[in-house]
Each structure stands twice: as structure tokens, then as C-alpha cells.
Backbone of each chain as nested JSON, in Angstrom:
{
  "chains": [
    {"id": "A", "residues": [
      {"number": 1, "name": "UNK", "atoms": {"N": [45.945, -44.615, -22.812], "CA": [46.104, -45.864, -22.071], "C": [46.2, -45.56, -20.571]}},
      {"number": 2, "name": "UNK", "atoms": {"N": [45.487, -46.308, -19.591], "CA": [45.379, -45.999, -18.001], "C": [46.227, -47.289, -18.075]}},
      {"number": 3, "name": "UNK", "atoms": {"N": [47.047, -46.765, -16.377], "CA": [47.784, -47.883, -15.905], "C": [47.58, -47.149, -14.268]}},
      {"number": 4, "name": "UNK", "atoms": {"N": [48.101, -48.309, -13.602], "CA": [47.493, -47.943, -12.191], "C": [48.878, -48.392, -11.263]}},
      {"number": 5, "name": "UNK", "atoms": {"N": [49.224, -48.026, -10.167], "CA": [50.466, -48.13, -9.933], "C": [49.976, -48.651, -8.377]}},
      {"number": 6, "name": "UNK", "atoms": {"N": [50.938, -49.413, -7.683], "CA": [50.299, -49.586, -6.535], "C": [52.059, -49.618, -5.711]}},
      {"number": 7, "name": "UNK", "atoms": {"N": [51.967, -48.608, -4.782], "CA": [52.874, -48.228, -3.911], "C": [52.806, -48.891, -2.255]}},
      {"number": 8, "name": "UNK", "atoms": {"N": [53.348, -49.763, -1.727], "CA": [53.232, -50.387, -0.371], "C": [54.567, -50.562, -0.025]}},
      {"number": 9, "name": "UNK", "atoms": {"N": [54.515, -49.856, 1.789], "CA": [55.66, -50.33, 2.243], "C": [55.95, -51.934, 2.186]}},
      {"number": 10, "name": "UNK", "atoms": {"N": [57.768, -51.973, 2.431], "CA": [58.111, -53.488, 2.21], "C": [58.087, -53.828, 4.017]}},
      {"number": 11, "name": "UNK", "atoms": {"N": [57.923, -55.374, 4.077], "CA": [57.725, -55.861, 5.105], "C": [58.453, -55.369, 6.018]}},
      {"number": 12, "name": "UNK", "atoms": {"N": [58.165, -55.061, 6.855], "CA": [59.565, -54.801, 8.263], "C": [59.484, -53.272, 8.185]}},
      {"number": 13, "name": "UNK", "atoms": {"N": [58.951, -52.21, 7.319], "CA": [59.106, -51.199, 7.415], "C": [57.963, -50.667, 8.335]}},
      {"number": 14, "name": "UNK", "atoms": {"N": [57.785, -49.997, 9.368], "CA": [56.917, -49.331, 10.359], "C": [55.954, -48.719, 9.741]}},
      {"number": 15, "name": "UNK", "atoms": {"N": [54.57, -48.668, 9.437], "CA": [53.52, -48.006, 8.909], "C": [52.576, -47.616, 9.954]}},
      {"number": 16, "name": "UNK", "atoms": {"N": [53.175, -46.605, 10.739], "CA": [52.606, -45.872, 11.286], "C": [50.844, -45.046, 11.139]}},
      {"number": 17, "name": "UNK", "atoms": {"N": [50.471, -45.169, 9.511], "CA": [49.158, -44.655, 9.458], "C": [48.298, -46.139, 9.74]}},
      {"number": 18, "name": "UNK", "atoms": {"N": [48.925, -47.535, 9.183], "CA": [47.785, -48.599, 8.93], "C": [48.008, -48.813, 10.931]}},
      {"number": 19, "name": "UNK", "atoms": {"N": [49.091, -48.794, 11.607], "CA": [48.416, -49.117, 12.758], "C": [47.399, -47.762, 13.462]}},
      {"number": 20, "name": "UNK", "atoms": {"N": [47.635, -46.468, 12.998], "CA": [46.484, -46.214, 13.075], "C": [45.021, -46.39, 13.202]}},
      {"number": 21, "name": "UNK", "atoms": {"N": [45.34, -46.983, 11.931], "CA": [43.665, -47.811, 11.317], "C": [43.477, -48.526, 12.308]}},
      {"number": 22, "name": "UNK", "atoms": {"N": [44.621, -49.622, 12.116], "CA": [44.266, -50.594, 13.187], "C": [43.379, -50.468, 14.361]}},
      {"number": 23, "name": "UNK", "atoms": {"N": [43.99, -49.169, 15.05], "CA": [43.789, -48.734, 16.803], "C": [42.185, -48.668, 16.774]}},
      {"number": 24, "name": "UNK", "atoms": {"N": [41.726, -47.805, 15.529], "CA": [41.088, -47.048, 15.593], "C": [40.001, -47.533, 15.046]}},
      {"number": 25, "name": "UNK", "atoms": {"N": [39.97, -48.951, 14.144], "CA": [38.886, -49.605, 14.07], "C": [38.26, -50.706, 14.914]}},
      {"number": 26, "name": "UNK", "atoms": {"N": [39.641, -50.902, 16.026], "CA": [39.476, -51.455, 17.563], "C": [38.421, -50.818, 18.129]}},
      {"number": 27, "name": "UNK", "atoms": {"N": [38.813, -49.445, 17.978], "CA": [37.98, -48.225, 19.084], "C": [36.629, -48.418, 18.725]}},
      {"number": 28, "name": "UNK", "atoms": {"N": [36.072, -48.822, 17.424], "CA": [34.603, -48.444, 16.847], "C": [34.351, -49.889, 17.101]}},
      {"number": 29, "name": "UNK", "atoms": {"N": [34.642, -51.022, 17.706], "CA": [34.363, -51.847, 17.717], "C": [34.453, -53.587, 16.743]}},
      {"number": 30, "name": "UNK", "atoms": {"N": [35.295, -52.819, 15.895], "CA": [35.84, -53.961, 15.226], "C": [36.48, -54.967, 15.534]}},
      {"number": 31, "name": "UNK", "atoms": {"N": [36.277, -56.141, 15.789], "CA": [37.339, -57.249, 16.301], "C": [37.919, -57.918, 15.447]}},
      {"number": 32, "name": "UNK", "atoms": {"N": [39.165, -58.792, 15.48], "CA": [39.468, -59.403, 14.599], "C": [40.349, -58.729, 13.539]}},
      {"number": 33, "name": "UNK", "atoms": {"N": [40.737, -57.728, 13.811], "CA": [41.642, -57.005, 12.939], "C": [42.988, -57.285, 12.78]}},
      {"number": 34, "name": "UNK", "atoms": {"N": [43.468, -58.404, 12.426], "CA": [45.078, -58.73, 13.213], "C": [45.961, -57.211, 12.347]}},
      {"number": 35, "name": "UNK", "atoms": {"N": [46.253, -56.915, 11.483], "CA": [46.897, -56.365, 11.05], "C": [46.202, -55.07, 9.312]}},
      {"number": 36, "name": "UNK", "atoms": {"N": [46.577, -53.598, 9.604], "CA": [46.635, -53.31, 8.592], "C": [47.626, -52.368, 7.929]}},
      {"number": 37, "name": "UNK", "atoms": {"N": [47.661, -52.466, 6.901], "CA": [48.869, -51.571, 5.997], "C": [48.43, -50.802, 5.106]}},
      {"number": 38, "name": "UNK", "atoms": {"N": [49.157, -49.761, 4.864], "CA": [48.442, -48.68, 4.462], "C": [49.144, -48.048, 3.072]}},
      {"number": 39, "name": "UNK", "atoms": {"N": [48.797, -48.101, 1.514], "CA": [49.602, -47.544, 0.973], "C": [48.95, -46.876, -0.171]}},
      {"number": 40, "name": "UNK", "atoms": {"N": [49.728, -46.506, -1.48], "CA": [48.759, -45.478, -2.431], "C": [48.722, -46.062, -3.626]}},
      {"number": 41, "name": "UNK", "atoms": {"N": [47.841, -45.347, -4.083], "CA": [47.446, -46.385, -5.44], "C": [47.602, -45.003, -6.02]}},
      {"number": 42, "name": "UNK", "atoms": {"N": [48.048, -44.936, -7.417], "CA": [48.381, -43.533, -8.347], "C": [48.03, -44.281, -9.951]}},
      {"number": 43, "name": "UNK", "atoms": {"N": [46.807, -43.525, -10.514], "CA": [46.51, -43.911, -11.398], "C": [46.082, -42.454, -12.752]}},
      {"number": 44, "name": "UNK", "atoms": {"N": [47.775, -43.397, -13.806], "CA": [47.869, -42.476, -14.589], "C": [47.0, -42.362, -16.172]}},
      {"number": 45, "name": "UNK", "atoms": {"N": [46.961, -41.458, -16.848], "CA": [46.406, -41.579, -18.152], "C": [47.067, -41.342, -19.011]}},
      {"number": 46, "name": "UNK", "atoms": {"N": [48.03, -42.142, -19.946], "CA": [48.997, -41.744, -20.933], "C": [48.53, -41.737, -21.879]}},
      {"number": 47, "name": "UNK", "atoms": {"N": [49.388, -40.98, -22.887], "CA": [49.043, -40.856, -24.143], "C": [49.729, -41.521, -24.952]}},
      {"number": 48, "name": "UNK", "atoms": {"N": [50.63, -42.625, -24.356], "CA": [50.934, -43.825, -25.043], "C": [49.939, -44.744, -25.678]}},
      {"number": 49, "name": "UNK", "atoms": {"N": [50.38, -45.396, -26.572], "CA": [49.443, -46.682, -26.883], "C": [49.694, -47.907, -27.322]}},
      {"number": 50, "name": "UNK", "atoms": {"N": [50.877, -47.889, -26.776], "CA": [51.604, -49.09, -27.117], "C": [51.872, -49.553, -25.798]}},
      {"number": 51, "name": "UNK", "atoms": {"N": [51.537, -50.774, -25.128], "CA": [51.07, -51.5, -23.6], "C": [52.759, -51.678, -23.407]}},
      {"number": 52, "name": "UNK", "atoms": {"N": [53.934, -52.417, -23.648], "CA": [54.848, -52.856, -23.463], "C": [55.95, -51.129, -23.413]}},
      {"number": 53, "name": "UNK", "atoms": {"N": [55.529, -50.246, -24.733], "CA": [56.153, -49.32, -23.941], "C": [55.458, -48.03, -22.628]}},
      {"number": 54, "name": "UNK", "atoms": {"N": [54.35, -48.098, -22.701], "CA": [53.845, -47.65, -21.193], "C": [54.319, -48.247, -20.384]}},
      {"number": 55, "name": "UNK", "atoms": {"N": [54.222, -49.582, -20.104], "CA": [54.705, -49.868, -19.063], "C": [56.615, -49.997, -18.35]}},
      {"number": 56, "name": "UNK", "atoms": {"N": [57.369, -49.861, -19.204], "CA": [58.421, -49.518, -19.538], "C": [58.155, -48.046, -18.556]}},
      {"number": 57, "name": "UNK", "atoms": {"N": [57.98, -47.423, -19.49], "CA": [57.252, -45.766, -18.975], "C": [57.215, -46.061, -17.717]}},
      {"number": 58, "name": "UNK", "atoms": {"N": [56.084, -46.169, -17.166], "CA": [55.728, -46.284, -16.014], "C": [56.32, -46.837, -14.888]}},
      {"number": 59, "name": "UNK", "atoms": {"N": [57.511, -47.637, -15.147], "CA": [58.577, -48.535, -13.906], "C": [58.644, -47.655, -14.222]}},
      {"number": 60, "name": "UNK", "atoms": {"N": [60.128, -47.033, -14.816], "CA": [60.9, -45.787, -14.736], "C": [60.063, -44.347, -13.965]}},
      {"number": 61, "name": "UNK", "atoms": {"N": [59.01, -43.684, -14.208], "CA": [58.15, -43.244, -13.272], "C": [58.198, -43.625, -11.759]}},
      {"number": 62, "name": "UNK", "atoms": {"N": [58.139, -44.869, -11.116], "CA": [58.236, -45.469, -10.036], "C": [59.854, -45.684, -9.804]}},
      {"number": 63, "name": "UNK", "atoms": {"N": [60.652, -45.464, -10.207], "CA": [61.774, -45.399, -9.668], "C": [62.355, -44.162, -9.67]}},
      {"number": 64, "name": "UNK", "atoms": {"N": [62.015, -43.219, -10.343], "CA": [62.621, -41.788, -10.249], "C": [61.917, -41.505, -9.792]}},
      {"number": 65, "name": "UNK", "atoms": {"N": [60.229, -41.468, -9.279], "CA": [59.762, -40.542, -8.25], "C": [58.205, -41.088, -7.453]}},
      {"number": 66, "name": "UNK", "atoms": {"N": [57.405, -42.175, -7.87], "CA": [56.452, -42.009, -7.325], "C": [56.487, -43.385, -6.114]}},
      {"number": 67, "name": "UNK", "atoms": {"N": [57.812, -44.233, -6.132], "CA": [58.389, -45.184, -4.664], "C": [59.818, -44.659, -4.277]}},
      {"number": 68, "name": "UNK", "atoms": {"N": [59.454, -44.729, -3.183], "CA": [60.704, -44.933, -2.862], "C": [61.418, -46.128, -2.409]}},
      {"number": 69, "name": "UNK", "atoms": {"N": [62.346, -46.878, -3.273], "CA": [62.822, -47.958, -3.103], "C": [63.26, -48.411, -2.176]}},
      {"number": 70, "name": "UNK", "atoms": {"N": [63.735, -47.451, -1.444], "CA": [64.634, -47.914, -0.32], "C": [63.731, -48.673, 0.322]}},
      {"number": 71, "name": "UNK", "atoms": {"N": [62.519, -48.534, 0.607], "CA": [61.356, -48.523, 1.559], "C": [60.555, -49.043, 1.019]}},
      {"number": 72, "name": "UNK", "atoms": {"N": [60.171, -48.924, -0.085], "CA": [58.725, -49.511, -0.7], "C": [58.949, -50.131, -1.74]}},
      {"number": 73, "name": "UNK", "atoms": {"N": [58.127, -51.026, -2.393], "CA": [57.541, -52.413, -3.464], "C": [56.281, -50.988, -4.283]}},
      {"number": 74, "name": "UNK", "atoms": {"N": [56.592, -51.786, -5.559], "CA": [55.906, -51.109, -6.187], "C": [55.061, -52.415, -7.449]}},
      {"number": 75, "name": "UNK", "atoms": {"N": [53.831, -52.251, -7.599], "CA": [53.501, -52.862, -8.604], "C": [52.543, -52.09, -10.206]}},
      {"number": 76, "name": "UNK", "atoms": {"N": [53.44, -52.34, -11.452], "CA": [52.582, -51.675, -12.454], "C": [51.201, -52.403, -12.668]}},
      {"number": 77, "name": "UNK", "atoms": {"N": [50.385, -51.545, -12.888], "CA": [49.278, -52.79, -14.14], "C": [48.686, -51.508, -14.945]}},
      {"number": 78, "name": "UNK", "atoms": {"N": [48.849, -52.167, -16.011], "CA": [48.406, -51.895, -17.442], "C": [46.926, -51.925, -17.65]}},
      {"number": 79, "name": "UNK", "atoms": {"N": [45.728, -51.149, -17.691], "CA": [44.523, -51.147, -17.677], "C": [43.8, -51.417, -19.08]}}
    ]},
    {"id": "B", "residues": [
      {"number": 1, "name": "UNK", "atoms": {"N": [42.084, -64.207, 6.897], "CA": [41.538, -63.618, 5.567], "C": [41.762, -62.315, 5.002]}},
      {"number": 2, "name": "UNK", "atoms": {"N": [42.744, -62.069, 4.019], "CA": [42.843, -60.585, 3.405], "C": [42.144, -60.044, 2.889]}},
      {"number": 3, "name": "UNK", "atoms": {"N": [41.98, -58.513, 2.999], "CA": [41.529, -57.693, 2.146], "C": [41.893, -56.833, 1.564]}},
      {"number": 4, "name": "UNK", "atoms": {"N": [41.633, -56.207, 0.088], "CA": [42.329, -54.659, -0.025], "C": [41.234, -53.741, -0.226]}},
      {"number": 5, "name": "UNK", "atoms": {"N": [41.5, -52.491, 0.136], "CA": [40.072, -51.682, 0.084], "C": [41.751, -50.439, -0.79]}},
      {"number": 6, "name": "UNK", "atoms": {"N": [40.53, -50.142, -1.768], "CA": [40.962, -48.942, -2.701], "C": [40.267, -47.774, -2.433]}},
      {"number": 7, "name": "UNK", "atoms": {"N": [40.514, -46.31, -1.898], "CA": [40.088, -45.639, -1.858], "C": [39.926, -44.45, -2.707]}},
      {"number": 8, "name": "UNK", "atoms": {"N": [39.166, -44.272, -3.324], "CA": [39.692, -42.749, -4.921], "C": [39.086, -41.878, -4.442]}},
      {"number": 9, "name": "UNK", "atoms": {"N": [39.671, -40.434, -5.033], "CA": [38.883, -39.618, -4.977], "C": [37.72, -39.447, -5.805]}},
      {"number": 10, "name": "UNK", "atoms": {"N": [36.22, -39.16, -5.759], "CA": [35.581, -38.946, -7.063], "C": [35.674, -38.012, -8.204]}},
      {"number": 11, "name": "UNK", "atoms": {"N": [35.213, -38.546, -9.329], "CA": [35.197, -37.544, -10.368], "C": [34.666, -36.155, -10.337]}},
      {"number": 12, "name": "UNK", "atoms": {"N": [35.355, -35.144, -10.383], "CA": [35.226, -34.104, -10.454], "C": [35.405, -32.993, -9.127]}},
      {"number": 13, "name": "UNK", "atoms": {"N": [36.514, -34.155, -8.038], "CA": [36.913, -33.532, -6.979], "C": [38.094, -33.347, -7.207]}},
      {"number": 14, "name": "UNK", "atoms": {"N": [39.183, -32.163, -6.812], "CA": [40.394, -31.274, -7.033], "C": [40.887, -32.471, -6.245]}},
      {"number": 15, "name": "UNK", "atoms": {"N": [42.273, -33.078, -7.235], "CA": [43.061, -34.031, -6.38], "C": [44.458, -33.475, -6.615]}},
      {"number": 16, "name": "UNK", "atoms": {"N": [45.055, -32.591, -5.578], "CA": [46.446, -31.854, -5.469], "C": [47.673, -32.263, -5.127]}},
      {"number": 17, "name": "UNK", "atoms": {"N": [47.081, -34.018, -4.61], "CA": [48.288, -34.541, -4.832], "C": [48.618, -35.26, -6.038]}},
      {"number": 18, "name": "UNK", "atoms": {"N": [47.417, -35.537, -7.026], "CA": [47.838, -35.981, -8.275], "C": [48.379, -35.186, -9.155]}},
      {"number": 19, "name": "UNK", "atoms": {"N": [47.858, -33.691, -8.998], "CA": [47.992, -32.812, -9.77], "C": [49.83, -32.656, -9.748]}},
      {"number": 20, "name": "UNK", "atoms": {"N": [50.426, -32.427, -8.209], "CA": [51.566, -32.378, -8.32], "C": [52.259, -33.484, -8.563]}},
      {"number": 21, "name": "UNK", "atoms": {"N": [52.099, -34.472, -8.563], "CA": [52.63, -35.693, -9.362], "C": [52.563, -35.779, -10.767]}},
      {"number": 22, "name": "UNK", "atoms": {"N": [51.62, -35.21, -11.33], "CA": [51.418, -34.915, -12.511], "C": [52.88, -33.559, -13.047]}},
      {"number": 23, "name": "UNK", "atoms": {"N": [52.739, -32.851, -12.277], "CA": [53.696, -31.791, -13.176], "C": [54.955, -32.009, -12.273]}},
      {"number": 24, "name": "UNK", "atoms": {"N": [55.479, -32.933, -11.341], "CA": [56.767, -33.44, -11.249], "C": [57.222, -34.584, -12.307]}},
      {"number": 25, "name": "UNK", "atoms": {"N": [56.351, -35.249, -13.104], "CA": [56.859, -36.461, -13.649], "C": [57.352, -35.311, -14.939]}},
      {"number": 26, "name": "UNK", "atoms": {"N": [56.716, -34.276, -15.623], "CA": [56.968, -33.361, -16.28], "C": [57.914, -32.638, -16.431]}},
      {"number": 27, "name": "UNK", "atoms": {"N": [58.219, -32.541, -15.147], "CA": [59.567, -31.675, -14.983], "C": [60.828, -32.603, -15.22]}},
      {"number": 28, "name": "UNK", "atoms": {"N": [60.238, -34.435, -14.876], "CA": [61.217, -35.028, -15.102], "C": [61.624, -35.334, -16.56]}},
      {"number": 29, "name": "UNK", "atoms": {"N": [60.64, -34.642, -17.241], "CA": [61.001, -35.201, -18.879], "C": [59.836, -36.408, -19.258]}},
      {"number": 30, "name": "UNK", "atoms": {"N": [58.909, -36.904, -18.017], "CA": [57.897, -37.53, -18.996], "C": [56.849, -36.659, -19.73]}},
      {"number": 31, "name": "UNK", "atoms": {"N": [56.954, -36.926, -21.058], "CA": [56.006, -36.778, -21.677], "C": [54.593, -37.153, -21.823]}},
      {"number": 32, "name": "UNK", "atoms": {"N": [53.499, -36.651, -22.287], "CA": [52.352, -37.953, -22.42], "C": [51.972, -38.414, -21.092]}},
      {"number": 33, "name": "UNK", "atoms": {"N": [51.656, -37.472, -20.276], "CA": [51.136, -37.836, -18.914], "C": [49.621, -36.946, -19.094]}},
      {"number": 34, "name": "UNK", "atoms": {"N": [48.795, -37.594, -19.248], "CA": [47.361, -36.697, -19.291], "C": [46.944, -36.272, -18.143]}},
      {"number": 35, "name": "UNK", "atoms": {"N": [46.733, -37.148, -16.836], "CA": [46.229, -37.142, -15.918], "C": [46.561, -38.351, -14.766]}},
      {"number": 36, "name": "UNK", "atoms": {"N": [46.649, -37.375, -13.412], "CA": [47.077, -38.274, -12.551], "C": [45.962, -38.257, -10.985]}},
      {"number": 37, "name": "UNK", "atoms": {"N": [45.693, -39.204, -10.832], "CA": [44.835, -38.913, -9.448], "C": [45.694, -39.969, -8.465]}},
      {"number": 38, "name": "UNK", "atoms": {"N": [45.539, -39.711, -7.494], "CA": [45.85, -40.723, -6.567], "C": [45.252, -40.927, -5.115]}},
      {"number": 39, "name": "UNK", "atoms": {"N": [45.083, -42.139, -4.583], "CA": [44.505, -42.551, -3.674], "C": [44.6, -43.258, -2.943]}},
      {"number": 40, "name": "UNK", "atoms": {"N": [44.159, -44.545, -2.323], "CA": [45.096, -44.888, -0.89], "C": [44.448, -46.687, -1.171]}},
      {"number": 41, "name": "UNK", "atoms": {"N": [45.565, -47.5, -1.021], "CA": [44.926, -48.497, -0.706], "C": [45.345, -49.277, 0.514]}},
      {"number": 42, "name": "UNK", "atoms": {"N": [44.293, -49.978, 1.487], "CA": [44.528, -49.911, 2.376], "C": [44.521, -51.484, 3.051]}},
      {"number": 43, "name": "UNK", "atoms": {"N": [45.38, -52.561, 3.029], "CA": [45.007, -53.895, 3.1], "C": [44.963, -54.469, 4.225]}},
      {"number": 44, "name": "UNK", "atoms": {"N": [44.241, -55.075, 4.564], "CA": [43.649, -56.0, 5.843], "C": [44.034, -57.156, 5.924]}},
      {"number": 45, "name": "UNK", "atoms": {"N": [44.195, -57.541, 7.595], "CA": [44.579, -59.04, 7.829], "C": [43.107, -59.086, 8.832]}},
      {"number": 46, "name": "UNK", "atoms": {"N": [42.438, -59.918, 8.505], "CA": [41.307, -60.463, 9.051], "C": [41.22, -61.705, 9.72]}},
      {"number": 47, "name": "UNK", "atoms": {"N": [40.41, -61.798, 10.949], "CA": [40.409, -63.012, 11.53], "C": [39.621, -63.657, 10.734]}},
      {"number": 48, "name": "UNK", "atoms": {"N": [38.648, -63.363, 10.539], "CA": [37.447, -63.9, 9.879], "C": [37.793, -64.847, 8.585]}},
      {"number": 49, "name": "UNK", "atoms": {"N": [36.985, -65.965, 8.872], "CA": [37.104, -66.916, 7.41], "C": [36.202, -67.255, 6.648]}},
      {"number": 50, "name": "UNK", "atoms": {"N": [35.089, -66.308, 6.499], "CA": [34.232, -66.68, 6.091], "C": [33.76, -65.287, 5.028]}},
      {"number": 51, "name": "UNK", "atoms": {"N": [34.144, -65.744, 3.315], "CA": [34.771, -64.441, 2.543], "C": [33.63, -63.898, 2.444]}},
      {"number": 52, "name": "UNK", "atoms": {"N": [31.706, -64.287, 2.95], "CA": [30.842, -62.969, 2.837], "C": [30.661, -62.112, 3.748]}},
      {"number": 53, "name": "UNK", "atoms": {"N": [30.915, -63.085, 5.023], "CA": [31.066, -62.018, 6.139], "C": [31.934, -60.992, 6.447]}},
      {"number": 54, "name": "UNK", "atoms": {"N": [33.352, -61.097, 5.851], "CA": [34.099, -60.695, 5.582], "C": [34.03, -59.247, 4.669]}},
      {"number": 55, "name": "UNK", "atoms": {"N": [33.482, -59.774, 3.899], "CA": [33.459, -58.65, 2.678], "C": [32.245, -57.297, 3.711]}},
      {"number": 56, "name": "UNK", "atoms": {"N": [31.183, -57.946, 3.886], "CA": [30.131, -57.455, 4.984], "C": [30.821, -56.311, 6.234]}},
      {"number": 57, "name": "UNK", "atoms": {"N": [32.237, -56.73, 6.832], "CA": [32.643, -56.376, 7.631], "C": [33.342, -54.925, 7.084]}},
      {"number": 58, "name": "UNK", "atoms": {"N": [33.895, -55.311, 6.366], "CA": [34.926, -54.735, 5.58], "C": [34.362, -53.156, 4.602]}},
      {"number": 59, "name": "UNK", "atoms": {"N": [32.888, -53.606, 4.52], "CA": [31.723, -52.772, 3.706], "C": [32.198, -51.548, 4.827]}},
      {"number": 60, "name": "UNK", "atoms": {"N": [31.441, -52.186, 6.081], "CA": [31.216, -51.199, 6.899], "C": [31.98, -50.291, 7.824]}},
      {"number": 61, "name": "UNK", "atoms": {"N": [33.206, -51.382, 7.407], "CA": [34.979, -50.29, 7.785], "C": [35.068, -49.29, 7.513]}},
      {"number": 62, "name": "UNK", "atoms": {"N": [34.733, -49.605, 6.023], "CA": [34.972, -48.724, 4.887], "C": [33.862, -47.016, 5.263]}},
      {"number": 63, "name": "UNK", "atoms": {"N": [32.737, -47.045, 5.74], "CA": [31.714, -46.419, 5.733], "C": [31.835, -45.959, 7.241]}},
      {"number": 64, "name": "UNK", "atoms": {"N": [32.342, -46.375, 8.088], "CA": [32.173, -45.729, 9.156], "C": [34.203, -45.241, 9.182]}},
      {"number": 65, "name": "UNK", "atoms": {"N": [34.654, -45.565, 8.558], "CA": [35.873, -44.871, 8.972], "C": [36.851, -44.703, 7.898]}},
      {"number": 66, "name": "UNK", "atoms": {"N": [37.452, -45.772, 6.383], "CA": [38.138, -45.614, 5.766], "C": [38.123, -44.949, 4.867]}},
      {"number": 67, "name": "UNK", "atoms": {"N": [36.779, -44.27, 4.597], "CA": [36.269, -43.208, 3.627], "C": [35.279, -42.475, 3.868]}},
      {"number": 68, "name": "UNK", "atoms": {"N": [36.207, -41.428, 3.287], "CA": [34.734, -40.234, 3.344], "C": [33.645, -40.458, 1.982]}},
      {"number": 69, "name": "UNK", "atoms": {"N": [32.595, -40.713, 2.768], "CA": [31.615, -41.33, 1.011], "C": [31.482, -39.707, 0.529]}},
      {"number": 70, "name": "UNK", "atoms": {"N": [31.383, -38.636, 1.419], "CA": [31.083, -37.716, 0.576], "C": [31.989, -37.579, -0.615]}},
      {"number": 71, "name": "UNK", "atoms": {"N": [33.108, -37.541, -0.915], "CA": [34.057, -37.119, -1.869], "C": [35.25, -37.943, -2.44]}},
      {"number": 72, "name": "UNK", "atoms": {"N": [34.973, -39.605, -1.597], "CA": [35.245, -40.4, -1.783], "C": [34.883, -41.731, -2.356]}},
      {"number": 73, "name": "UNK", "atoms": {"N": [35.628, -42.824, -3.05], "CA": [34.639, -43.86, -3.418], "C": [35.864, -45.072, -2.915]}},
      {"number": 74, "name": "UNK", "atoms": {"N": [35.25, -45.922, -2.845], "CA": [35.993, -47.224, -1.911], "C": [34.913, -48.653, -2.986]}},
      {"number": 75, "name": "UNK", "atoms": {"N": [36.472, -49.222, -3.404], "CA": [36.042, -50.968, -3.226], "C": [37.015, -51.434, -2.95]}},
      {"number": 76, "name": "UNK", "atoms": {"N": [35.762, -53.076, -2.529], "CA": [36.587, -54.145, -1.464], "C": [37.17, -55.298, -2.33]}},
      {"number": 77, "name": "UNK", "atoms": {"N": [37.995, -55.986, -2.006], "CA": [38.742, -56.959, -2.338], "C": [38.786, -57.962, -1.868]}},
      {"number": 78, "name": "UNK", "atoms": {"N": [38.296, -59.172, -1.418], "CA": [38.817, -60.386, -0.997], "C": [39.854, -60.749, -1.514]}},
      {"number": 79, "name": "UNK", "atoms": {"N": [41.039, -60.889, -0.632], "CA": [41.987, -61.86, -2.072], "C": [41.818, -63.016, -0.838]}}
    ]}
  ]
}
């Protein structure tokens, strides 16, 4: 079973790489860019097969190690 | 107008940060982890309101700066 995890800072937190982007798709000529944010997508392959306990699985995964809460929103999906 | 652009690595390129995500969730006691890749997603605030031009714009973000096509693969998102 694939499930796909999606890691983004929470509002108000400084994301220093997406204003990167930002600057830098200014520089190449992009207009209109009001804002971007930048975060990771981690996509696992279990050998579960039961959808309700993968995903179970998988919060717990995202809270012991692949967000950090303090800072970041995390969303599961079940593939 | 938002966007999300997903960036992966392709199949059959060494991904070392999945790999070590892979044998930290291991160490934590998950079991049944086959495989882990991970990759970046990267979301946009757009002036633009018009969701083909948009998507159009967003193509070519993607190609001149948010991915490397060599070893990379990218899709776009209107939400």
C-alpha cells in the first residue's frame, strides 16, 4: 500500500527557501508571483494492507519523525 | 490563483534522503516500510486568474527553474 505524506510549514513560520523561489523567479522574469512556500512530499510503500491501519501507521510516522510539529502541518493520503 | 507543483525524483535515481528516512523510521520500530523517496512540493500564490494561463506559466517555472528535468519529474496543480 503507497501513502504519500505532505509536510508544509504552518502559517507565520519564515520559509526562507520558497522566498527564495520567489526572488528568483522575479529575476527570470516572472511577474505576478505574490507568494511561495516551499515544503516535502515523502512517499512511502508499506507492506500493510489494511488502509485504516496504514494510515494510523503513518500519523504516528509524522509525529515521531518525518514533521516537526512545533513548526509544521502535516497531511496523510492513502494511495 | 494557487498552485502546487510536486517535484520527485525519477525512477531509478539514488534518493539519500529517502533512503535515510527509510532506515530511521526502522530504527524507530516501524516495521513494513518497503520504500521511501522524497521530494519537494512547492505552492504558489499567483496573480493570474485565468487557470490555462496559469497552468502555462507555471509549466515553464517549473522548466526553467523548479526542476531539474534531467533527474527530476514535476506536476502542476491548479487548486
Amino acid at each position: 500500500m503507497k501513502a504519500r505524506v505532505h509536510v508544509t510549514l504552518k502559517n507565520g513560520v519564515l520559509d526562507p527557501q520558497g522566498a527564495a523561489v520567489a526572488h528568483s523567479l522575479g529575476a527570470l522574469g516572472f511577474d505576478g508571483v505574490n507568494d511561495v512556500r516551499q515544503g516535502k512530499v515523502i512517499e512511502l510503500d508499506l507492506a500493510e494492507t489494511d488502509k485504516a491501519a496504514a494510515e494510523a501507521s503513518v500519523k504516528q510516522m509524522c509525529e515521531k519523525l518525518l514533521a516537526n510539529t512545533v513548526i509544521e502541518n502535516y497531511s496523510v493520503e492513502i494511495l
